[in-house]
C-alpha positions in Angstrom: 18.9 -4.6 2.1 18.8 -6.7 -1.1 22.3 -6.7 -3.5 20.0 -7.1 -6.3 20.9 -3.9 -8.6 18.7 -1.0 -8.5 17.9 -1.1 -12.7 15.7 -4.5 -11.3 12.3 -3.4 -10.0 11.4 -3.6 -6.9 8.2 -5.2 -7.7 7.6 -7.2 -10.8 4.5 -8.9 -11.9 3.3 -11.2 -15.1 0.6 -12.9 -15.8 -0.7 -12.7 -12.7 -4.1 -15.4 -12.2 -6.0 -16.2 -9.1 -9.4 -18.0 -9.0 -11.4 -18.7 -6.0 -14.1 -21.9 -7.1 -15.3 -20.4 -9.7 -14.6 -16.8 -9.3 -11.4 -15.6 -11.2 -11.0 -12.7 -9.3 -7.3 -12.2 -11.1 -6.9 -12.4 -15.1 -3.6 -11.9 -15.7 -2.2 -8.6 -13.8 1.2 -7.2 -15.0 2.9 -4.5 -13.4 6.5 -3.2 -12.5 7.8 -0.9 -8.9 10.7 0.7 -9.1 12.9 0.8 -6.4 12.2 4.2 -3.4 8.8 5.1 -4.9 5.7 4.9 -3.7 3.0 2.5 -6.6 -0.9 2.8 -5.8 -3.7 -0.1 -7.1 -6.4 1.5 -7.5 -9.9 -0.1 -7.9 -13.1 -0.4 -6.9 -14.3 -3.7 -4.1 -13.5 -6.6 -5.0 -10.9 -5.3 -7.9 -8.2 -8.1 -6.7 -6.3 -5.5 -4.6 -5.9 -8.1 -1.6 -5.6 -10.6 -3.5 -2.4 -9.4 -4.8 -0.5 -7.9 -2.0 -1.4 -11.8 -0.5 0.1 -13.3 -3.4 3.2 -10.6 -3.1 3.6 -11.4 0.4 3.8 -15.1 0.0 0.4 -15.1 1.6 -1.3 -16.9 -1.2 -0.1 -18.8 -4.0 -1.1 -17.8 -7.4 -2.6 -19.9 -9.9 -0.8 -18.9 -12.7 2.2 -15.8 -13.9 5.4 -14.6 -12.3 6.0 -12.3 -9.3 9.2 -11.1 -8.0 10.3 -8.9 -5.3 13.1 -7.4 -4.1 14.7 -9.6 -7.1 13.4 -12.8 -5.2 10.7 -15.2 -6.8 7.3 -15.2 -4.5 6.8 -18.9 -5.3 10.6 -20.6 -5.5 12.0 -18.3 -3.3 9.0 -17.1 -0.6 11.6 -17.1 2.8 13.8 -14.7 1.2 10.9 -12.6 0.1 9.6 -12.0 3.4 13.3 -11.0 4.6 12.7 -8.3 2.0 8.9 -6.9 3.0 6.5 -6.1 5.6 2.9 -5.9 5.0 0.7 -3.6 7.1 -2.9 -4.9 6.6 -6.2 -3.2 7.2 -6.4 -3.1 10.8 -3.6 -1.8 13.1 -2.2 -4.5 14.5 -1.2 -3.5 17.9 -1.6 -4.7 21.4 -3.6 -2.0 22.4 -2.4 -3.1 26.2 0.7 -2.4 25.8 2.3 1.2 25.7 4.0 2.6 22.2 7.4 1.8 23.3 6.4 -2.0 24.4 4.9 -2.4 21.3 8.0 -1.6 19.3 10.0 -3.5 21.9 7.9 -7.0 21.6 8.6 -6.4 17.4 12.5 -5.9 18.0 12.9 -8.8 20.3 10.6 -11.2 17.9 13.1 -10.4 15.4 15.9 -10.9 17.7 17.2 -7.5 17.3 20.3 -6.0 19.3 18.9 -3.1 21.8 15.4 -3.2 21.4 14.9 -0.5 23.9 17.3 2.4 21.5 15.2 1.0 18.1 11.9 1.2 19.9 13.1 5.1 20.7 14.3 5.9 17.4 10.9 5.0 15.7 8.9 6.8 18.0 10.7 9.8 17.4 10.7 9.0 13.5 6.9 8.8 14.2 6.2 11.8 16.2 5.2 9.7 19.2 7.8 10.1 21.8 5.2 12.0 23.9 3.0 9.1 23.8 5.5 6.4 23.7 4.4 6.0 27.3 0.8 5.5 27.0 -0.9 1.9 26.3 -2.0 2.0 22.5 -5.1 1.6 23.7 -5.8 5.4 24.4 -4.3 6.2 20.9 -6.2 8.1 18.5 -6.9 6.2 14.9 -3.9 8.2 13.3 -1.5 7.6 15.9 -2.1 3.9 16.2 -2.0 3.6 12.5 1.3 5.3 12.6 2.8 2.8 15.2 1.8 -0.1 13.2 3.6 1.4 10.6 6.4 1.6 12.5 6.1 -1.5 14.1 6.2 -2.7 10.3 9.5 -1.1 9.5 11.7 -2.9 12.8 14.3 -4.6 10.7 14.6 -1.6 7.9 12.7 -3.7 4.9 13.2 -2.1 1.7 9.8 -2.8 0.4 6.6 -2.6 2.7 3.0 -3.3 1.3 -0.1 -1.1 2.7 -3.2 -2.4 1.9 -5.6 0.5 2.4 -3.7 1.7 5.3 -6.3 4.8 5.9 -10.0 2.9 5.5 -11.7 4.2 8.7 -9.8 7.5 9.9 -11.0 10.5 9.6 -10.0 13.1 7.6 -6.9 14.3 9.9 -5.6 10.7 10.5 -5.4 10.4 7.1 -3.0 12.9 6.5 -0.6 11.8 8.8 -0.4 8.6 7.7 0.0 10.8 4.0 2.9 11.9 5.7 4.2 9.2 7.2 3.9 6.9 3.6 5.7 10.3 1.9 8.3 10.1 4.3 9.2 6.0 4.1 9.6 6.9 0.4 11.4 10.0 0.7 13.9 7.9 3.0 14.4 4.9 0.4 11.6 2.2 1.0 9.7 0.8 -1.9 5.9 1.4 -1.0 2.9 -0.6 -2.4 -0.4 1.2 -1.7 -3.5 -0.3 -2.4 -6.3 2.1 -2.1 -10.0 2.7 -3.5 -9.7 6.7 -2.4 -9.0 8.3 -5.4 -7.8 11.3 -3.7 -5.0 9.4 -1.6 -3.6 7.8 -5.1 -3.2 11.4 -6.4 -1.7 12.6 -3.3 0.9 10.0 -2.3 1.4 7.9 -6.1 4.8 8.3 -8.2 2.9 5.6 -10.5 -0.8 4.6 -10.2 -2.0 1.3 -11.9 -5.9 0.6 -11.9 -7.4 -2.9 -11.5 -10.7 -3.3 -12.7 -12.5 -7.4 -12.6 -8.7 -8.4 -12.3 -7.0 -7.1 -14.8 -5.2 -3.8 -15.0 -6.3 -1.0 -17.0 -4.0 1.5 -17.1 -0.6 2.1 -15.8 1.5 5.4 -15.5 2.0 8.4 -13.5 -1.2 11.2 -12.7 -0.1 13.5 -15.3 0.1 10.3 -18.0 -3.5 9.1 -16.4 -5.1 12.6 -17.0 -3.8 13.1 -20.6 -5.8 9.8 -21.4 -9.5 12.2 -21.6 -9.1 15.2 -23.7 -9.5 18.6 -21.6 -13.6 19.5 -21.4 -14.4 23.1 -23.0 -16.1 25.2 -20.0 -16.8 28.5 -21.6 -13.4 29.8 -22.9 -11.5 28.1 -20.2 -10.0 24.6 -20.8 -11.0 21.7 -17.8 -8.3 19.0 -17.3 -9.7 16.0 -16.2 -9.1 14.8 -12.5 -7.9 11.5 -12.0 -12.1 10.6 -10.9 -13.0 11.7 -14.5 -10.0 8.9 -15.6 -11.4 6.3 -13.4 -14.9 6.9 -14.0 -14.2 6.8 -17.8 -12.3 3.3 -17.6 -14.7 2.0 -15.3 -17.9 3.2 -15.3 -19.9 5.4 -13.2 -21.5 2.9 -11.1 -18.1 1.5 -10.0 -17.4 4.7 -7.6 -20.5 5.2 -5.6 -19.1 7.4 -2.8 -17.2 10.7 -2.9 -13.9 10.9 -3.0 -13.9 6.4 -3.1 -13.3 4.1 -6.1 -15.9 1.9 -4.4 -18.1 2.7 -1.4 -16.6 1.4 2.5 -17.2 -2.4 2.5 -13.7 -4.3 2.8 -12.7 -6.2 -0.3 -13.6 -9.8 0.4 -10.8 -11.4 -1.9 
């Protein structure tokens, strides 16, 4: 864990600008994490959600602004900032030969961990996956191999993990264990970054939810700050107060969320 002290956010960004040719697909992003919560970016395909978590993670080096995390500077310091992260992508990235427990193992010795075998058990049981710890990954169900890669992302204990839509695919049950897993990693202490276009999964999971919109960020705050931006709608004599969908749709326009439930439709973000 970092010594940095806890009134310095996890997470800080300034500024932040990325251009690909002659798409600017960032504008200037700004946005702070405080340390043990869990931050969502919202937005729609091709918001710049990627594109930031990439920059974050040293992945990418941004064209212009400031990002630190975990105290350390993504561009002057990028070594000690992946000491301080994991990123969990899209896919699950697991050997689907392997079993669970081989998995976890391969992770722990990569990292030149003590007792792989011990770790490898304590995360399966974290994980609810003892019973299956046997079994090649291969035969896992979408949840469950989501959940290991989670897992396999938090061998070394890193205070701050990045999620980049962790849940695109799964059906509805998968999704809510990997709700529970990601409430769980917080509840325990780790710094989350979630980047999502399901409105429902910010609301859920979200301490703070910041939406990106053509690379730049719109709004930034917690679901009961978001929701007190519309004014309550009048039905009859009873008073509506507006879902976090009427917030988005309101910043962003209706033809920026064109499936239910979505900021966005199902095609990946490209940058």
């Amino acid at each position: 864990m970092s010594d940095v002290p806890v009134s310095v956010p996890a997470i800080r960004v300034r500024g932040l600008e990325k251009s690909f040719k002659e798409l600017q697909v960032l504008r200037g992003v700004d946005f702070d994490v405080a340390r043990g919560t869990i931050f969502a970016l919202l937005g729609s395909n091709g918001a710049g959600k990627t594109t930031v978590v990439r920059i974050l993670s040293t992945l990418l080096k941004a064209d212009a602004g400031t990002a630190s995390v975990g105290g350390f500077d993504v561009s002057t310091q990028p070594q000690s900032v992946r000491e301080t992260i994991s990123l969990t992508g899209q896919f699950a990235a697991v050997d689907e030969v392997l079993t669970g427990r081989e998995n976890l193992i391969l992770v722990a010795r990569l990292r030149h961990l003590a007792d792989p075998g011990r770790i490898a058990d304590d995360l399966l049981s974290r994980f609810s996956l003892t019973e299956a710890g046997g079994r090649r990954a291969g035969t896992y169900s979408g949840g469950m191999r989501r959940r290991l890669d989670i897992a396999m992302s938090l061998i070394g204990d890193p205070p701050v993990i990045f999620l980049d839509e962790p849940t695109t695919g799964l059906d509805p049950q998968a999704r809510i264990e990997v709700w529970n897993t990601v409430k769980t990693l917080a509840e325990r202490g780790t710094t989350v970054l979630l980047t999502t276009q399901y409105l429902d999964e910010a609301e859920q999971l979200a301490d703070r939810i910041a939406i990106l919109h053509q690379g730049r960020i719109l709004v930034d705050g917690t679901l009961g700050e978001l929701k007190r931006l519309l004014p309550p709608a009048q039905v009859g004599y009873i008073q509506k107060q507006p879902s976090l969908e009427d917030v988005f749709l309101a910043l962003v326009g209706e033809d920026s969320a064109t499936g239910s439930g979505t900021a966005g439709g199902g095609a990946k973000e490209e940058s």
